[in-house]
ZAKOL-492520 format. One line per field, with one value per residue (C-alpha): residue number from 1; residue in three letters; y, z, x. Coordinates in steps of 0.5 Angstrom, whole numbers, padded with zeros to 4 digits. Layout:
N
num	NUM,...
residuo	ALA,...
north	Y,...
up	Z,...
east	X,...
//
This chain:
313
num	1,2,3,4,5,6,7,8,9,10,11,12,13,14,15,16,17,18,19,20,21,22,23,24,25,26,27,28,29,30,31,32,33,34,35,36,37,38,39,40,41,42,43,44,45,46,47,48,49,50,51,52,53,54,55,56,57,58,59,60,61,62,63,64,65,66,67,68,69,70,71,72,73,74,75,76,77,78,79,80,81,82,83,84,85,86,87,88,89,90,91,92,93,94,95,96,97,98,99,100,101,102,103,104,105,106,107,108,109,110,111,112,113,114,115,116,117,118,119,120,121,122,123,124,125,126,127,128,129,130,131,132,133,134,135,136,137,138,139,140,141,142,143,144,145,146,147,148,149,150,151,152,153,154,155,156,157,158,159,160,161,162,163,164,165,166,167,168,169,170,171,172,173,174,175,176,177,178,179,180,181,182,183,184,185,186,187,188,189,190,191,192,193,194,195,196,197,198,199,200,201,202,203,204,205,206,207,208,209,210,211,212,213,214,215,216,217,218,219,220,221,222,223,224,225,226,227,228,229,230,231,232,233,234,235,236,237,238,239,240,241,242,243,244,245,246,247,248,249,250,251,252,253,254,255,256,257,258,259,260,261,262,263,264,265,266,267,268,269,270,271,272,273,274,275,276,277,278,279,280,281,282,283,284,285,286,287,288,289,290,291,292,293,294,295,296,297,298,299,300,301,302,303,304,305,306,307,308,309,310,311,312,313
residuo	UNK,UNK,UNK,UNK,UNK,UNK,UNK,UNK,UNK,UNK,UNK,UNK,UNK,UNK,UNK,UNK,UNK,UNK,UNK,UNK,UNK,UNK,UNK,UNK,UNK,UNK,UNK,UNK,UNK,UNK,UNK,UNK,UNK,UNK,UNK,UNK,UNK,UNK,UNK,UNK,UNK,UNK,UNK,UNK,UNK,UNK,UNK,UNK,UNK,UNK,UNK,UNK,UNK,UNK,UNK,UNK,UNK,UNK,UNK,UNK,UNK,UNK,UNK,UNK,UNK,UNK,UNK,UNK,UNK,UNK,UNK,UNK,UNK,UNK,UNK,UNK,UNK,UNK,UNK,UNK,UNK,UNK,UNK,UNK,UNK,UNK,UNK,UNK,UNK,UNK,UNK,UNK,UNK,UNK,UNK,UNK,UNK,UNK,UNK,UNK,UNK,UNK,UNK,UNK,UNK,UNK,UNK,UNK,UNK,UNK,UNK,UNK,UNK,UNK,UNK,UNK,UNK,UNK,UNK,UNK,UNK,UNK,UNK,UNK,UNK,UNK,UNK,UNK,UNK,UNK,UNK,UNK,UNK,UNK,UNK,UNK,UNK,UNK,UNK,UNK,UNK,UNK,UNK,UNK,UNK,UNK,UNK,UNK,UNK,UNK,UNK,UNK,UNK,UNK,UNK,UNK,UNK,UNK,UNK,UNK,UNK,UNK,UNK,UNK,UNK,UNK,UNK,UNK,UNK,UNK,UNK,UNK,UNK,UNK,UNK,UNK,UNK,UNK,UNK,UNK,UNK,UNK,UNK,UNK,UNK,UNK,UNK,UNK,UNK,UNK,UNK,UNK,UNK,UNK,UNK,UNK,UNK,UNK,UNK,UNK,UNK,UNK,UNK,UNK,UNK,UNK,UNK,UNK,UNK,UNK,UNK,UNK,UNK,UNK,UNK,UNK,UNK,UNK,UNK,UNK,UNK,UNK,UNK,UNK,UNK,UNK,UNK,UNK,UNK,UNK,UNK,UNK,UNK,UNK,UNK,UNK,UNK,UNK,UNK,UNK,UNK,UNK,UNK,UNK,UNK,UNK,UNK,UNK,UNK,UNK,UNK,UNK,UNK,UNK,UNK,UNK,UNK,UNK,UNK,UNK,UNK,UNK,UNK,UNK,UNK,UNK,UNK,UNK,UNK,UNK,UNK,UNK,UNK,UNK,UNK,UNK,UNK,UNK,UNK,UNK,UNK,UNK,UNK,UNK,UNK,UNK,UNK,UNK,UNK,UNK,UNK,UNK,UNK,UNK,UNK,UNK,UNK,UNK,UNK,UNK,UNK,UNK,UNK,UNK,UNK,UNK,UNK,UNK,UNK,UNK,UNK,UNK,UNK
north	0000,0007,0011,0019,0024,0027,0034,0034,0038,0032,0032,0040,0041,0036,0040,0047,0044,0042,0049,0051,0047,0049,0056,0055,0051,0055,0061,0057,0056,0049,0043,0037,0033,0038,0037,0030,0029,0033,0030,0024,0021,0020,0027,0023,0024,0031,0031,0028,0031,0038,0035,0033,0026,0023,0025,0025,0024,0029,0028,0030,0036,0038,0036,0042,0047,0045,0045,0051,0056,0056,0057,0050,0053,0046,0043,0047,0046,0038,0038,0042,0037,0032,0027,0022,0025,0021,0015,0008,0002,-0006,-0007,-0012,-0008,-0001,-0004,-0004,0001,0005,0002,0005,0011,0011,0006,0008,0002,-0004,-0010,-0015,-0020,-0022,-0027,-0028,-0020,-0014,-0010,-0006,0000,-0001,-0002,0003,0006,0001,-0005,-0003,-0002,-0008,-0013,-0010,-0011,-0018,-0017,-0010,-0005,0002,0007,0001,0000,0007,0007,0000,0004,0010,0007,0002,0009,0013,0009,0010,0017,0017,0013,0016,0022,0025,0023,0017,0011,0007,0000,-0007,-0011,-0018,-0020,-0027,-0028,-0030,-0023,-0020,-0027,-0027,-0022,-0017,-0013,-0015,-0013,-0006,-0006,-0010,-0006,0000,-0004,-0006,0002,0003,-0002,0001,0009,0007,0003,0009,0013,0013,0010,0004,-0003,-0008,-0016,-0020,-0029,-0032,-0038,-0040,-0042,-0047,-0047,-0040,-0041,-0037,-0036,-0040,-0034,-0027,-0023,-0016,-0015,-0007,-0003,0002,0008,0006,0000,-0004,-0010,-0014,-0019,-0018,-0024,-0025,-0031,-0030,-0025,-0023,-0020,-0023,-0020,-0022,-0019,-0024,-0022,-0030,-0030,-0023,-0026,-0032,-0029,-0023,-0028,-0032,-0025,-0023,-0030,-0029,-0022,-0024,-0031,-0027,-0022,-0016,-0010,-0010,-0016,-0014,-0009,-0013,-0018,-0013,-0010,-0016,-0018,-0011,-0012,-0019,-0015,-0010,-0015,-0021,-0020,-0024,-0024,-0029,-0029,-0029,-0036,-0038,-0034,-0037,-0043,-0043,-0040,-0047,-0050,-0047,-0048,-0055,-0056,-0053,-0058,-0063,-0061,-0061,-0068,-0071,-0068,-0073,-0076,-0073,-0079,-0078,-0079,-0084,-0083,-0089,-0093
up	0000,-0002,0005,0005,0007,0014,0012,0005,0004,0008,0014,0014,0013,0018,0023,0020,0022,0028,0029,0028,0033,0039,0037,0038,0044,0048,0046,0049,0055,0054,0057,0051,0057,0057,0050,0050,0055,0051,0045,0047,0046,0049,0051,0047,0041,0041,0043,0036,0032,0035,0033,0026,0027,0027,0022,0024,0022,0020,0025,0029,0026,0026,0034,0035,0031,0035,0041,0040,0037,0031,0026,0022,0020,0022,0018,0012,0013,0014,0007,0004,0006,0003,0008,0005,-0001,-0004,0000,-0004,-0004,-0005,-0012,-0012,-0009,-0012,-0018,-0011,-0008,-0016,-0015,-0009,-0011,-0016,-0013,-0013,-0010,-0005,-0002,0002,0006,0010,0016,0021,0020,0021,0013,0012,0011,0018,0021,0027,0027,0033,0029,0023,0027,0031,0025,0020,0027,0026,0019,0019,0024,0024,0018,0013,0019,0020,0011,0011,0016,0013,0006,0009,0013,0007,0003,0009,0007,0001,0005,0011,0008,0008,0002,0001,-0003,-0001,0003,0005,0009,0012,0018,0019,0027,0027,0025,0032,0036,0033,0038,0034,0039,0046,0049,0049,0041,0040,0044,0042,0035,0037,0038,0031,0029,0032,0031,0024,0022,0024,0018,0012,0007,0012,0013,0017,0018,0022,0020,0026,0028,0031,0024,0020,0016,0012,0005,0006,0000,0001,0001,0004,-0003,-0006,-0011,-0013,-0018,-0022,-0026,-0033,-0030,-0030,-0024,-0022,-0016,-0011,-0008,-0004,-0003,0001,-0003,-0009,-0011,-0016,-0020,-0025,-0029,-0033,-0033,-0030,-0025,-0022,-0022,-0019,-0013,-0012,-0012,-0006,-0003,-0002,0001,0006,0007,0008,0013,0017,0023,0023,0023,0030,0031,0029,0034,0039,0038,0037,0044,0048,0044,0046,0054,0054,0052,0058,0064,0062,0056,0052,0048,0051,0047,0050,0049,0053,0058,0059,0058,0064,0067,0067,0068,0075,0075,0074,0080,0085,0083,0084,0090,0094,0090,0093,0101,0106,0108,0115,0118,0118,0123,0121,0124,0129,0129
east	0000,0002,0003,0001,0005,0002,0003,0000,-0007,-0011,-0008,-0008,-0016,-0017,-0012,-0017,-0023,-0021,-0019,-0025,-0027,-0023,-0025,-0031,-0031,-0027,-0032,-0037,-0034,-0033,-0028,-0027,-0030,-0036,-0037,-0036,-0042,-0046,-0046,-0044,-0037,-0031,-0026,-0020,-0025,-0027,-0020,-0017,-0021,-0018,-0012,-0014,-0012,-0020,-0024,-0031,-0037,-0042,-0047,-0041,-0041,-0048,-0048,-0043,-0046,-0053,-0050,-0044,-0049,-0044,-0049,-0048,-0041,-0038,-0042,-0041,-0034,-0035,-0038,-0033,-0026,-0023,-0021,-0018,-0015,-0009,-0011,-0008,-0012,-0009,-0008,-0014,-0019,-0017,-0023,-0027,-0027,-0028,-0035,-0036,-0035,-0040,-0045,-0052,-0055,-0050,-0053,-0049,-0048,-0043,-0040,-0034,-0033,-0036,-0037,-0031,-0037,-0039,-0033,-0031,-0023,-0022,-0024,-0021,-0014,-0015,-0018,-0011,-0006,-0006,-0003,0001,0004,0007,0005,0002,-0003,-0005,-0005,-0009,-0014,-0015,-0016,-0022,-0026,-0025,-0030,-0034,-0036,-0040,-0046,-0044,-0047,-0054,-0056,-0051,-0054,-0058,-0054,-0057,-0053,-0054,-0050,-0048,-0049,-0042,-0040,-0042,-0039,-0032,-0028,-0024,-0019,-0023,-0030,-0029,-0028,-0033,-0038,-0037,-0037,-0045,-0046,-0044,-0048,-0054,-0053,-0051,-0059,-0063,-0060,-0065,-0060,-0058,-0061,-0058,-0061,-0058,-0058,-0058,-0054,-0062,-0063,-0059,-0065,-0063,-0060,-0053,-0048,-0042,-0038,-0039,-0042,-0043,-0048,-0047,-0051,-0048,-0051,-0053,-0055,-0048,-0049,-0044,-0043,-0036,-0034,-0026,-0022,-0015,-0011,-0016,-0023,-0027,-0033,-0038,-0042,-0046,-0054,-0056,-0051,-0053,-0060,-0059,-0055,-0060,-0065,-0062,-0060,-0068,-0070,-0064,-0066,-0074,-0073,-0067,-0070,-0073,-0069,-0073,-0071,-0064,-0063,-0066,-0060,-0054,-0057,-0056,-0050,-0047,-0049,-0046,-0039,-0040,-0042,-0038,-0033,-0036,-0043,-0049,-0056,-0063,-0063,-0057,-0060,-0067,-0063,-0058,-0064,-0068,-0062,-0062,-0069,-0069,-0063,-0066,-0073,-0068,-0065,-0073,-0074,-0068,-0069,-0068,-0075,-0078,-0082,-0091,-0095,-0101,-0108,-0110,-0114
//
């Protein structure tokens, strides 16, 4: 992967806006940690975006100028910054991340791994650690949040995404990541663009894809299936293939829960990781609770006999 120079253009706007941040902040009388527990988030957040060193997102910029009386000044100068200019991709998924860019319409499915569209800076770093360190990890995480951007917007296109259980089951960088990952899922499906299902391990019955996919619809009416295998992306644009995995795709999303359903679950799966480290379903709950249930019957079933007294004759 290419590496960005850290004092090009990118790193200076985003330094700009972070100016204007802290400007505005301090005029309204305001520490980082007191604006961190209004907008919510945490302090080291707000403050490396003052740094330039994070890039927000832009309902991040519209909470500041709600709640610092700005006038929608951030959010106009969040519009108006390229975050990730001269950002390389792999040469693999160059062709990829083009499509993004263009896209008007994604769905996907995915397993073991949260969708690099949805991937929160602490996964994406923790996920790359385990195969790049130093300036080619930070370069490897900028290139996967600089896709993010395009359907992070107001009027980003549209996105459906089916989640393999397995994706919130599978530990990338601890608990802590992992339920910060859950929030960012929950966040993320209230925007109007965006619709995440979740296949449940409960249903073996679901007819999932051998391979995590993509089906990307393009202006002009292009349509083409991504699928990837270790080292490589592999696209196909035959009319009848891209049929029948769209076919297989709707019956997945139809028999998979609802996007209530959905929420219900990541909730669930998100408070496993903060009480426990480790995520426990409903179903394992209520199961551990019957367990229990039938012990403490057995312990009054197995009690010592007391001897009764007959009535005489």
């Amino acid at each position: 992967m290419g590496r960005r120079n850290a004092e090009g253009p990118g790193a200076s706007t985003a330094a700009v806006f972070g100016e204007v941040l802290r400007h505005f902040r301090e005029a309204a009388g305001l520490t980082q940690e007191g604006l961190a527990v209004r907008i919510p988030c945490d302090r080291s957040h707000v403050a490396r975006v003052e740094a330039g060193s994070r890039v927000p997102q832009d309902t991040f910029a519209k909470s500041c100028d709600e709640l610092l009386g700005t006038g929608g000044v951030l959010g106009r100068l969040w519009g108006r910054i390229d975050w990730y200019p001269e950002v390389e991709h792999p040469d693999w998924f160059r062709r990829r991340a083009e499509m993004d860019a263009v896209a008007v319409a994604l769905r996907e499915y995915q397993e073991r791994v949260i969708p690099g569209l949805l991937q929160t800076e602490e996964y994406a770093r923790a996920l790359f650690s385990r195969v790049a360190e130093g300036e080619d990890l930070e370069e490897r995480v900028r290139a996967r949040l600089s896709r993010q951007q395009r359907f992070l917007a107001a009027d980003g296109p549209s996105y459906i995404v089916v989640l393999d259980e397995s994706c919130l089951r599978n530990v990338v960088g601890g608990p802590g990541v992992m339920r910060g990952q859950c929030e960012a899922l929950l966040r993320l499906g209230r925007r109007p663009n965006i619709r995440i299902q979740v296949a449940p391990a409960a249903y073996p019955e679901l007819l999932r894809p051998n391979v995590s996919m993509s089906l990307i619809e393009l202006p002009g009416g292009e349509r083409w299936v991504y699928s990837e295998s270790l080292d490589r992306g592999h696209f196909h644009s035959d009319p009848v293939l891209f049929a029948g995995h769209s076919r297989t795709y709707d019956v997945l999303r139809a028999d998979s829960l609802s996007t209530r359903q959905t929420v219900a679950l990541i909730g669930d799966v998100m408070e496993g990781y903060e009480h426990h480290g480790k995520p426990r379903s409903r179903r394992e709950a209520l199961g551990q609770e019957q367990l229990q249930r039938g012990k403490r019957r057995q312990l009054r079933r197995s009690g010592p006999p007391f001897p009764r007294r007959r009535p005489r004759a």
